[in-house]
N, C-alpha and C positions, 0 to 999 in steps of 0.2 A: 578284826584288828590286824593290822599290816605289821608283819616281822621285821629286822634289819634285813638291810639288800643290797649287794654288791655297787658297788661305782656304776658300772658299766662303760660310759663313756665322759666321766666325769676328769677335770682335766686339773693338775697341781694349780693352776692359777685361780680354778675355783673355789680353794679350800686353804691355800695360802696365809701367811700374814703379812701384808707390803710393808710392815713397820720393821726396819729390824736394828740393834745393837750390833755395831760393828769396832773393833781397835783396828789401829794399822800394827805396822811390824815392831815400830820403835818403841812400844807401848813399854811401861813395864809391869812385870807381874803382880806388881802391888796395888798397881793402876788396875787389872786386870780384877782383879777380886773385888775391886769396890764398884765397878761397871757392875762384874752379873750379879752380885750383892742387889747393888741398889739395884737394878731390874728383874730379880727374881728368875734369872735364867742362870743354867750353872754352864754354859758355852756358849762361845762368839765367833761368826766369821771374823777374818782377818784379812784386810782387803789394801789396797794400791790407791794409790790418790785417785786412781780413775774407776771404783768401786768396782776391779776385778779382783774376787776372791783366791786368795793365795796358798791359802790354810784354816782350820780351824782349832780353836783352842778351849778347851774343858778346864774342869777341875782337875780334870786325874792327871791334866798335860801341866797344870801348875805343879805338884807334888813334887818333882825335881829337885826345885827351886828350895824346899823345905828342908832337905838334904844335906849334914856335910860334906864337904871334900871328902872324894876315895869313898863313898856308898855305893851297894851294888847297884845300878841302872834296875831301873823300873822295866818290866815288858812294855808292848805298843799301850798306847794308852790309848784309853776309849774315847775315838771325835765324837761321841752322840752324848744329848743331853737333855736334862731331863723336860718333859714335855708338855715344857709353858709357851707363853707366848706373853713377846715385848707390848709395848703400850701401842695399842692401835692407831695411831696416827697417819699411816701412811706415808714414814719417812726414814732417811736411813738416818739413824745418829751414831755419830763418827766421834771415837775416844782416842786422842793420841798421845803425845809422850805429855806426862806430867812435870810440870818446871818442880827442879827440885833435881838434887843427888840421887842414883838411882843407889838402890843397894842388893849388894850382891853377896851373896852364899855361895863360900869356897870356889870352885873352879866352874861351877855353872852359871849359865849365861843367862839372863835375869830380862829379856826381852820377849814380847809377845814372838817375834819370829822366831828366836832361838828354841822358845819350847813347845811351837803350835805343829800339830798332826799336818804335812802337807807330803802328798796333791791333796787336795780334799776334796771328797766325792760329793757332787751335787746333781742336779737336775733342773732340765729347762721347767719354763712356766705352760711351753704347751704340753708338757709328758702325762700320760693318762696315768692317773692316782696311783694305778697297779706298777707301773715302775718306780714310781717314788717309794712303795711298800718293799717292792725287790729288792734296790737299793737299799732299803733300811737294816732289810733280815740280814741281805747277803754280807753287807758290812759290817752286824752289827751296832748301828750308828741310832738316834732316836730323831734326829733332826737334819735338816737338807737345807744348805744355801740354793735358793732358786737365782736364775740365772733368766736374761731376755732369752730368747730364741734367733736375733738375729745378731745381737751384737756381743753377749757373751758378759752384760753389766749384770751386777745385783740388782733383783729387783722384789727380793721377798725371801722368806725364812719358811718352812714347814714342817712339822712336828707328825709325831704319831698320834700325838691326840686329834692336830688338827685333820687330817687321812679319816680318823676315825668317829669325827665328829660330823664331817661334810661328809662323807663315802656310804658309812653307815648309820646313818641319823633317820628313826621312825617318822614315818608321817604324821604323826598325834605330835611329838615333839615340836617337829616344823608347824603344824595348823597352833598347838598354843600359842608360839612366837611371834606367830603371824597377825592371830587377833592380839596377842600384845602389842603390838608394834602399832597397830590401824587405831588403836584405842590410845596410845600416846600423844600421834601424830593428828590426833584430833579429824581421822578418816572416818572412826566408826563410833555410833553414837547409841548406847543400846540396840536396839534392833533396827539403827534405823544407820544409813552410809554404806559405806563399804566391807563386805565381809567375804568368807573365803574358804575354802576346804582345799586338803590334799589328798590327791592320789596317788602312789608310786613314785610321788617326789614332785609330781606336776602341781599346780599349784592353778586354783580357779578362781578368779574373783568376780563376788558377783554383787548386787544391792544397783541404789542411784546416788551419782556423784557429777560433780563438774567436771569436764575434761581435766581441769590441773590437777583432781584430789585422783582422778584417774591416773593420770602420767605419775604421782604420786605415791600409789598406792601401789604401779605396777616396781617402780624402782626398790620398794620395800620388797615384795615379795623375790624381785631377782636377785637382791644381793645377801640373803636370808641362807645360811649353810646348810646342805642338802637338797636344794632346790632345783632340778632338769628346766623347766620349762615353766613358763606361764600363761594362761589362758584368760582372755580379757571378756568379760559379758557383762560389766560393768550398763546399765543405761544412762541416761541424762534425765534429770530432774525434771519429771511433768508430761514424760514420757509414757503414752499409754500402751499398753501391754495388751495385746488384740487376740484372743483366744480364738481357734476353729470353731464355730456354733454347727454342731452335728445335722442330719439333714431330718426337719419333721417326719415326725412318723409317719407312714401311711394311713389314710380313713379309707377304712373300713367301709366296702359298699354298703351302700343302702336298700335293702329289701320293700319293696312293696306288695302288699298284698292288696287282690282288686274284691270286691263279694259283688254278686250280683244284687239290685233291689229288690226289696221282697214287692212281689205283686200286688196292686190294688184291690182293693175288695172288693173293686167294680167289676173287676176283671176274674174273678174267680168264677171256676166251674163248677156249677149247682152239681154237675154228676160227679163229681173227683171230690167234693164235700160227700154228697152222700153215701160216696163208697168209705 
């Protein structure tokens, strides 16, 4: 049975979520609450028409706003949150100012900029998982705006679950998922298509399939959390599998033995009978 196992050289882009909930600055906090409401997230990056993140904003950075005038200020509030993860889609969805009066509580400022946690600490998509975990502790924080690597855009959300789920996720875990997935997609068919095992994270596929259910079946396995590598032995349909036939035995020489004839009774010696 294989234990939980370090990253090693696993990367935030592969453990990510590309989907993520974002407000801009003008939001208001009213606005704000029914965002991570309705998406089950209790903080949102806060980004620039050009999806560079500015700040981020929690529950504990709304509380302010709940406040009379003249209350004592809250400590720093906590940018991390708790650790879910937005609707998978692959997109960024952008909440901005709600048409409508905003409304405001005594002398605080009732916008997503006014009360969001900024700089706010993030992490590119190529940073190996163990910085994104640094970043977590050292701040504090439960959740990381991911950022391109060259251009400095949003491009994904990351959580401690998600660290925790791709980084340290069992092999027996990832091999269920894996014949879950081939058994969905209509790859593996009882005993018979495409099927698979994991090792250390590496992932083997093996059985007969068509190239497409191949090309297929390899897409499932790579984009699968916790997965290093994949290894293809897949064959093609009708394909004969040709074993080494070991080398005959050796035979065993063959012994003869010769006897002499016994002599004729023509030929026998009256004296050697009579002795």
């Amino acid at each position: 049975m294989n234990d939980l196992r370090p990253a090693h050289d696993l990367r935030v882009r592969d453990v990510m979520n590309p989907s993520v909930v974002v407000v801009t600055a003008d939001c208001t906090s009213r606005h704000v609450v029914d965002v991570i409401t309705e998406f089950g997230v209790s903080g949102v990056p806060v980004v620039r028409d050009d999806d560079r993140v500015i700040g981020m904003i929690s529950e504990a950075d709304l509380l302010p706003s709940l406040q009379p005038a003249g209350a004592a200020a809250l400590g720093p509030a906590d940018t991390g949150t708790a650790a879910g993860r937005e609707p998978d889609t692959g997109t960024v969805a952008r909440h901005g100012t709600r048409t409508g009066t905003a409304t405001r509580h005594g002398t605080h400022a009732d916008t997503a900029g006014a009360l969001m946690t900024a700089p706010p600490v993030t992490v590119t998509a190529g940073a190996p998982v163990s910085t994104a975990a640094g970043l977590m502790q050292r701040h504090g924080v439960k959740r990381l705006p991911v950022l391109d690597d060259d251009t400095g855009i949003l491009v994904g959300i990351v959580t401690v679950r998600d660290l925790l789920r791709g980084a340290l996720r069992s092999d027996e875990a990832i091999e269920r998922e894996l014949l879950d997935e081939l058994l969905v997609n209509g790859l593996r068919r009882g005993d018979e298509g495409v099927t698979g095992t994991v090792q250390d994270g590496v992932v083997t596929l093996a059985g007969s399939a068509p190239q497409r259910d191949v090309m297929a079946a390899i897409r499932i396995a790579s984009g699968l959390d916790g997965v290093y590598g994949v290894v293809d032995t897949i064959s093609a349909p009708g394909t004969l599998t040709v074993s080494a036939v070991p080398p005959a035995a050796a035979v065993p020489p063959v012994s003869f033995v010769v006897s002499e004839p016994a002599p004729d009774e023509s030929e026998r010696d009256p004296a050697t009978d009579a002795g």
